[in-house]
C-alpha positions in Angstrom: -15.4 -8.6 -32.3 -13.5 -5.4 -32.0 -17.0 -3.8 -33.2 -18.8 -5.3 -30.2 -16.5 -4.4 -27.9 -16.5 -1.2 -28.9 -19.9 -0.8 -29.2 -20.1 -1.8 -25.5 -17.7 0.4 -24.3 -19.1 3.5 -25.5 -22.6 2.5 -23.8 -21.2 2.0 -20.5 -18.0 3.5 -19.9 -19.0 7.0 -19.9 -22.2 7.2 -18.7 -22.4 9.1 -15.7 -22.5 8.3 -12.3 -26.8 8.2 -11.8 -30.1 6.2 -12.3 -29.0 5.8 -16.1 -25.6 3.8 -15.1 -27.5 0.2 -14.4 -29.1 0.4 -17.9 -25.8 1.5 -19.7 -23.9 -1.2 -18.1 -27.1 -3.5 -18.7 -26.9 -2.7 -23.0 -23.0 -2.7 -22.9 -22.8 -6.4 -21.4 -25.9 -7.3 -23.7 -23.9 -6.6 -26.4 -21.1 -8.8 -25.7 -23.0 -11.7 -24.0 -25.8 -12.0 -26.9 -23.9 -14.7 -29.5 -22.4 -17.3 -27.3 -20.0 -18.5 -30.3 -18.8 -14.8 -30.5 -17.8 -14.9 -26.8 -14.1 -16.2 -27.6 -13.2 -13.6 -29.7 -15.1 -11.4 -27.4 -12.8 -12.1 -24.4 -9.7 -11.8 -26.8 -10.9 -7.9 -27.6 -11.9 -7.4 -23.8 -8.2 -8.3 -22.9 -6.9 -6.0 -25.6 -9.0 -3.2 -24.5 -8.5 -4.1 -20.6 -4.2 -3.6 -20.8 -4.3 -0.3 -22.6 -6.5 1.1 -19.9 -4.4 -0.8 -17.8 -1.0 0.9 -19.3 -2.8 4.3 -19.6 -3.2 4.0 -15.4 0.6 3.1 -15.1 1.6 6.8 -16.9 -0.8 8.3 -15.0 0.8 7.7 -11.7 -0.8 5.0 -10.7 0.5 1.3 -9.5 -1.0 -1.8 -9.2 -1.8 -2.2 -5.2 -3.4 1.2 -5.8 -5.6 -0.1 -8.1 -7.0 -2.7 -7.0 -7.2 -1.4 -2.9 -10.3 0.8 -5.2 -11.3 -2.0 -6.8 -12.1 -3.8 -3.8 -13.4 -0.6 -2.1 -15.7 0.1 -5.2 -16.4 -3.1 -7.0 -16.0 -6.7 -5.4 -13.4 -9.8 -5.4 -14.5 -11.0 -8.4 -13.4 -7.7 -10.1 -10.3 -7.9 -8.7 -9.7 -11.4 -10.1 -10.6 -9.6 -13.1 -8.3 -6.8 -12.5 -5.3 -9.0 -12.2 -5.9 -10.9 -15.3 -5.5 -7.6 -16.8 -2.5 -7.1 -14.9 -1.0 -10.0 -16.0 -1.8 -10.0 -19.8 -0.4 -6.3 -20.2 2.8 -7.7 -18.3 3.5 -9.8 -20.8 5.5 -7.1 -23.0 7.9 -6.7 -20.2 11.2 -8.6 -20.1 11.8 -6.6 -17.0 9.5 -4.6 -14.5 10.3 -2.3 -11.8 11.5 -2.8 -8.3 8.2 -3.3 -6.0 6.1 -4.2 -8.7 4.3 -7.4 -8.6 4.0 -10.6 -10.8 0.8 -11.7 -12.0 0.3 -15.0 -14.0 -1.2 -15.4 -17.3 -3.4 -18.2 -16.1 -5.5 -19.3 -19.3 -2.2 -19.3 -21.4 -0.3 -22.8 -19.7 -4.3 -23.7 -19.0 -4.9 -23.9 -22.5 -1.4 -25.3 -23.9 -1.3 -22.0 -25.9 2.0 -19.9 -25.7 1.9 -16.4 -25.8 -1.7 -14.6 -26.7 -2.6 -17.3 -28.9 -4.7 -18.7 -25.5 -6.6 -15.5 -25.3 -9.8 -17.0 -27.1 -9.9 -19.1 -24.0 -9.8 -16.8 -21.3 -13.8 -15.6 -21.9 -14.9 -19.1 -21.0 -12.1 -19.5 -18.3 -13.0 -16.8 -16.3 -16.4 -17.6 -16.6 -16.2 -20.6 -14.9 -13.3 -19.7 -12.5 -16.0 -17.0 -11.6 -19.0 -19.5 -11.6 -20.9 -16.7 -13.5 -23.1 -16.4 -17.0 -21.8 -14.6 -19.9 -23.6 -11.5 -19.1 -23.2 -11.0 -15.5 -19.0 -11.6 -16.3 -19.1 -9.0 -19.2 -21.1 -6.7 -16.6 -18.1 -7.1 -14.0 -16.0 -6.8 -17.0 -17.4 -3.7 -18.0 -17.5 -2.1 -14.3 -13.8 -2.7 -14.4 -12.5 -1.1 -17.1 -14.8 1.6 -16.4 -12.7 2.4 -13.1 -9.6 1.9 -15.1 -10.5 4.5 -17.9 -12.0 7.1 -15.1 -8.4 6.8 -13.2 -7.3 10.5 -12.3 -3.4 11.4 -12.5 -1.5 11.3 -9.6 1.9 11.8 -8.4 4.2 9.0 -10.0 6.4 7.1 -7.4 9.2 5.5 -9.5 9.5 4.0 -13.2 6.5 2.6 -15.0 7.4 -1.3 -16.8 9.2 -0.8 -19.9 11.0 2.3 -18.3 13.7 0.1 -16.2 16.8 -0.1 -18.6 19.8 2.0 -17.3 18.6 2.7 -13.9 20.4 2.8 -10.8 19.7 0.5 -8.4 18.5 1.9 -4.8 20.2 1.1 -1.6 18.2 -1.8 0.0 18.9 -2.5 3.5 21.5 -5.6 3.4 19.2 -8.7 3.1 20.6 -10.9 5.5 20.1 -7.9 8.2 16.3 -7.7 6.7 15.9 -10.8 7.4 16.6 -10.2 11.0 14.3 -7.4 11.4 11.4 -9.3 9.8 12.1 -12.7 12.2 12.3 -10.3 15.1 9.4 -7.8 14.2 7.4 -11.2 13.9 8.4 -12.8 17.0 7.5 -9.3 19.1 3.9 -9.9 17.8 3.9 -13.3 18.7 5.2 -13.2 22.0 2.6 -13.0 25.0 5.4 -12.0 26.8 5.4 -7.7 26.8 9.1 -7.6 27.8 10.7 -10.3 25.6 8.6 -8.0 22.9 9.8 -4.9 23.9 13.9 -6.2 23.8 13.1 -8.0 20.4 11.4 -5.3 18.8 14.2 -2.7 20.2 16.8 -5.2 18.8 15.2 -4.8 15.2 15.2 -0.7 15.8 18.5 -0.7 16.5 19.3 -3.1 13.2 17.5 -0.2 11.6 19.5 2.3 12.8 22.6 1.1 12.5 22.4 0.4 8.8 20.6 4.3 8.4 23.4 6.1 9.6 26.1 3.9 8.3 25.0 4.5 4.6 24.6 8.4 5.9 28.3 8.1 7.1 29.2 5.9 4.0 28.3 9.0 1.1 29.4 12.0 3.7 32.8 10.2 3.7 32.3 9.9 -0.9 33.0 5.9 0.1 29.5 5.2 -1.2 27.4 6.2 -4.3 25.1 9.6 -3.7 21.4 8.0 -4.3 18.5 10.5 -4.8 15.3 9.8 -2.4 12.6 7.7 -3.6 8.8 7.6 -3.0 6.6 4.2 -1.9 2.6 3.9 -1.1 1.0 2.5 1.6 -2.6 1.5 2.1 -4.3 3.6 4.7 -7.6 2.1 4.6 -11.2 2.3 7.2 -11.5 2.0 9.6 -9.9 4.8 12.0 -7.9 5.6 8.5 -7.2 9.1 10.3 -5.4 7.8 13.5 -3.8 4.8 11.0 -2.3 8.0 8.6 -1.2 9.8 12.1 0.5 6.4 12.7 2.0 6.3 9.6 3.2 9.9 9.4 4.9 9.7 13.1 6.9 6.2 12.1 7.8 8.1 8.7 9.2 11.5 10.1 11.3 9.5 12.8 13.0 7.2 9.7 14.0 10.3 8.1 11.0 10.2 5.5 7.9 12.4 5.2 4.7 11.3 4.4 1.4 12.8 2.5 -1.9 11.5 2.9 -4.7 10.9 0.5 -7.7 10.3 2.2 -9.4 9.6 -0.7 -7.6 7.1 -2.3 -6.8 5.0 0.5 -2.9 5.6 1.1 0.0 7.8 2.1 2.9 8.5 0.1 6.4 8.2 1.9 9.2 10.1 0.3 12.6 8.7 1.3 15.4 6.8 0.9 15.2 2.9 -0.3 15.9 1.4 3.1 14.5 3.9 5.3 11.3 3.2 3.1 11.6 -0.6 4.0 12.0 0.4 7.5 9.0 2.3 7.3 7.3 -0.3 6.0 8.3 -2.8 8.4 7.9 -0.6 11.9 4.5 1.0 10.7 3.3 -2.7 9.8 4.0 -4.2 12.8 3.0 -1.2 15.3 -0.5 -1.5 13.8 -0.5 -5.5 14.0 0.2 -4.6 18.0 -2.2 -2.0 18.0 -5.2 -3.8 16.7 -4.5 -6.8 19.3 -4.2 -4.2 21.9 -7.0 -2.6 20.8 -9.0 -6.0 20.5 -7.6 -7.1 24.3 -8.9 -3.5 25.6 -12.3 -4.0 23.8 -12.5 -7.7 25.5 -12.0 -6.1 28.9 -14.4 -3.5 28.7 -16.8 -6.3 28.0 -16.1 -8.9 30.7 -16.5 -5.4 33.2 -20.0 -5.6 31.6 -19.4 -2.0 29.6 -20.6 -2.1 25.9 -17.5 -0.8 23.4 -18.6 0.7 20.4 -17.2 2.2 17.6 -16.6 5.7 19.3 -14.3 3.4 21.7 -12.4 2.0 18.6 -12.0 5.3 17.0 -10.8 6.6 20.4 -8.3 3.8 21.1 -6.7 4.3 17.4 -6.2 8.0 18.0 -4.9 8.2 21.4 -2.3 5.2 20.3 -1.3 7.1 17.1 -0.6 10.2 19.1 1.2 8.2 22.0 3.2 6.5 19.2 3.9 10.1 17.6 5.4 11.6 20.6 7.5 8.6 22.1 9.0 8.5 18.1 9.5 12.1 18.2 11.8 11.9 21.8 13.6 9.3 20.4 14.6 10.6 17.1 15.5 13.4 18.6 18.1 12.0 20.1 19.3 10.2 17.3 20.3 13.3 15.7 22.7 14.7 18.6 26.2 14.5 18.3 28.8 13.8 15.1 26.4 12.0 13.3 24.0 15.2 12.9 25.7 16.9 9.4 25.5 13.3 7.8 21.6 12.6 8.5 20.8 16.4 7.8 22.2 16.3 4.7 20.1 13.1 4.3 16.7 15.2 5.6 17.2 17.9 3.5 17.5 15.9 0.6 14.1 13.8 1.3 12.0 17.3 2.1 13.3 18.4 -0.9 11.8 15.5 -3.0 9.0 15.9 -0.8 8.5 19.1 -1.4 8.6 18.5 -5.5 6.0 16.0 -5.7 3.8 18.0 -3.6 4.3 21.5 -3.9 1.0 21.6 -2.5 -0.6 19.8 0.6 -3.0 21.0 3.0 -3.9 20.0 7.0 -7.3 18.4 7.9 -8.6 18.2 11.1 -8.8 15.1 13.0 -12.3 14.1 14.2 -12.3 14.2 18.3 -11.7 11.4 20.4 -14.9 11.1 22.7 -14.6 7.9 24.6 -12.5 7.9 27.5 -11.2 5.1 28.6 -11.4 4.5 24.7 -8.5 7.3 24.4 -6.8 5.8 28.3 -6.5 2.4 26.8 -5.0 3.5 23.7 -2.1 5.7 25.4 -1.5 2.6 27.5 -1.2 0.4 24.8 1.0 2.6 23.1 3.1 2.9 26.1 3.8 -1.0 25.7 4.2 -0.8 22.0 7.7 -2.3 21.4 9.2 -0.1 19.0 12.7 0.4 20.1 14.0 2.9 21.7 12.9 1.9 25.0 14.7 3.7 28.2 14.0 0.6 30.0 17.6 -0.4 31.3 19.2 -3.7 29.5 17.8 -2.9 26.7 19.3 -2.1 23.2 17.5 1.6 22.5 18.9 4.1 19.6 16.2 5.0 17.6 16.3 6.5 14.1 
C-alpha cells in the first residue's frame, strides 16, 4: 500500500499549478481508487502520509485554525473534514498539547471498536460514506489536501508546537470567573436593542479589562508577581473588507497594549502581547465587528427602504469609515489610561511587547488602503462607530477607563 501511496503522491503533489494539475491529480487518485480491496490499507498509508505533513506544518509555524481558514478558502468543506481527521490522527501521540490548541476526535477509532491505530483500515470506507463520495473522487480531495499541507510556507511560530509543552510556564490568563463576566456582558451588548443599556454593559466589561491589565502591571513592578515574557496569538482576517477588518483589529490591539501585523495573504493578523491582554483582544475585536456588521446590515436596510440601491462600494465604505472611527475613539481613550502613577508600570509592559514584536518581525511593510468612495457609505459607518459600545464612553453614569 505504501507503494501506491507513494506512487500517487509523487504524480500529484508537485505538479505545478497549470493545465497539467487536473490530470496529475486525475493519475494520482486513479492509483489509489483502482483495487477496491486495496482501499483499507490505502486509507491506513493516506493517514500515515497525511500527519507527517501535518507535523511538518506545525514546525513550520503554522497552527491548526490557520490551516484550515486556507483550506476552506482554497479547497471545500469536505477537505476540511478531511483536514481534521488528519488533525486528529497525528494528535494521538500527544499526552499533552499546547494552550489554544484544539481537540480533534479520532472518529473511525470508537466507530470501529478498534483502540489505538488498529481502526485505521476503516477510516478509507468511513470517510467515504460520511462524505457520500466514490473512492476516486475521496482520494482526489485526499490528494488536493495534502498537497496544500506539503506546499505550506514557514512562518513566524506563535508559541510551542505539541510534544514541546513539558516544563513550560504557564501564561497569566485573565482570572476566569472575571472572564466570564466579560463574555456574559460583551454578549448581552450585542443582544440588546437597547444602544444605551449596550453602551453601560459593554463599558462595564472594558473596565473588567482594565482593571485586571494594570493590576498584573502593578503586581510584577512591585516583584509580588512572576515576570512573564509576551506571547503571540492569530486571528482570522478574512473577505470581505479584510483591510478595514485588519484596521479594526490593529486599533483594538495597540489600545490593549499589543501590536499587531497583518498578512493579507494568509488571512490573519498576528497580535504580540501579553496572555490576557491577548484574550482581551480577542474578546473586544470580536464583539466590535459582531456590532459592526449589524450596523452595517441596519444601515444597508435603510438605504433601501429610501429606495437607494447599496452596493458593495457602500459596504466597503461603511467597514472603513467604522474601522477608522473605532481607531481614533481607542486611541483618546488609551491615552488616557496611561496618565498618572500607573504610566512606568504599563511602559515597562509596552516596551516589552514592541520588543517581541519587533523580533518576530524584524521586517514589516505599510500598504495602502483602497479609498472609500460611497458617501453616506463612509457617514453611516462613522455613526455607527460612534454608537459602538466599547468602553470608555464620556457619557456621564457611566463606568469609562479604557486600556
Amino acid at each position: 500500500m505504501n507503494d501506491i501511496v507513494e506512487r500517487a503522491c509523487a504524480a500529484a503533489l508537485y505538479a505545478p499549478d497549470d493545465a497539467g494539475l487536473d490530470t496529475a491529480l486525475d493519475t494520482g487518485a486513479s492509483l489509489l481508487a483502482a483495487d477496491p480491496s486495496a482501499w483499507p490499507g490505502v486509507g491506513r498509508a493516506l493517514l500515515a502520509r497525511g500527519e507527517t505533513y501535518v507535523r511538518q506544518a506545525w514546525e513550520r509555524g503554522w497552527q491548526p485554525a490557520d490551516v484550515l481558514r486556507l483550506v476552506r478558502r482554497d479547497l471545500g468543506e469536505r477537505h476540511v473534514r478531511l483536514t481534521e481527521d488528519l488533525f486528529a490522527a497525528e494528535g494521538r501521540r500527544y499526552a499533552r498539547l499546547p494552550e489554544r490548541w484544539p481537540v480533534y476526535e479520532v472518529w473511525w477509532d470508537s466507530a470501529a471498536s478498534a483502540p489505538g491505530r488498529a481502526g485505521d483500515e476503516a477510516y478509507a470506507e468511513r470517510a467515504a460514506l460520511r462524505a457520500k463520495a466514490d473512492r476516486f473522487t475521496l482520494a482526489t480531495a485526499f490528494l488536493e489536501v495534502l498537497r496544500l499541507l506539503v506546499r505550506l510556507p514557514s512562518i513566524e511560530p506563535v508559541g510551542p508546537v505539541p510534544g514541546d509543552v513539558a516544563g513550560l510556564p504557564q501564561a497569566a490568563h485573565i482570572e476566569p470567573r472575571m472572564l466570564g463576566r466579560i463574555r456574559a456582558l460583551l454578549a448581552k451588548a450585542e443582544a440588546t436593542p437597547y444602544p444605551e443599556e449596550a453602551e453601560a454593559l459593554s463599558a462595564k466589561a472594558q473596565e473588567l479589562m482594565a482593571r485586571h491589565t494594570v493590576d498584573e502591571a502593578l503586581l510584577v513592578a512591585r516583584g509580588e508577581g512572576p515576570a512573564r515574557a509576551p506571547g503571540a496569538c492569530r486571528i482570522g482576517v478574512e473577505p470581505p473588507y479584510e483591510e478595514a477588518k485588519a484596521v479594526l483589529l490593529d486599533a483594538v490591539a495597540t489600545a490593549n497594549h499589543c501590536r499587531a501585523v497583518w498578512n493579507a495573504a494568509f488571512e490573519f493578523s498576528t497580535v504580540v502581547g501579553f496572555e490576557s491582554d491577548l484574550e482581551a483582544v480577542e474578546l473586544l475585536y470580536t464583539s466590535l465587528l459582531v456590532q459592526g456588521t449589524a450596523a452595517m446590515t441596519r444601515a444597508e436596510a435603510a438605504q433601501r427602504s429610501g429606495g437607494r440601491k447599496r452596493t458593495k462600494t457602500f459596504r466597503q465604505s461603511f467597514f472603513l469609515a467604522y474601522a477608522s472611527r473605532i481607531g481614533h475613539r481607542l486611541a483618546e481613550t488609551a491615552e488616557q489610561a496611561t496618565a498618572g502613577s500607573l504610566l512606568p508600570a504599563l511602559v515597562a509592559r509596552d516596551v516589552a511587547v514592541g520588543s517581541r514584536a519587533q523580533e518576530m518581525f524584524p521586517r514589516t511593510t505599510t500598504t495602502r488602503l483602497r479609498g472609500a468612495t460611497d458617501h453616506a457609505g463612509w457617514t453611516d459607518g462613522t455613526a455607527a462607530a460612534d454608537a459602538a459600545r466599547m468602553g470608555g464612553g464620556t457619557r456621564p453614569g457611566l463606568p469609562g477607563r479604557p486600556r
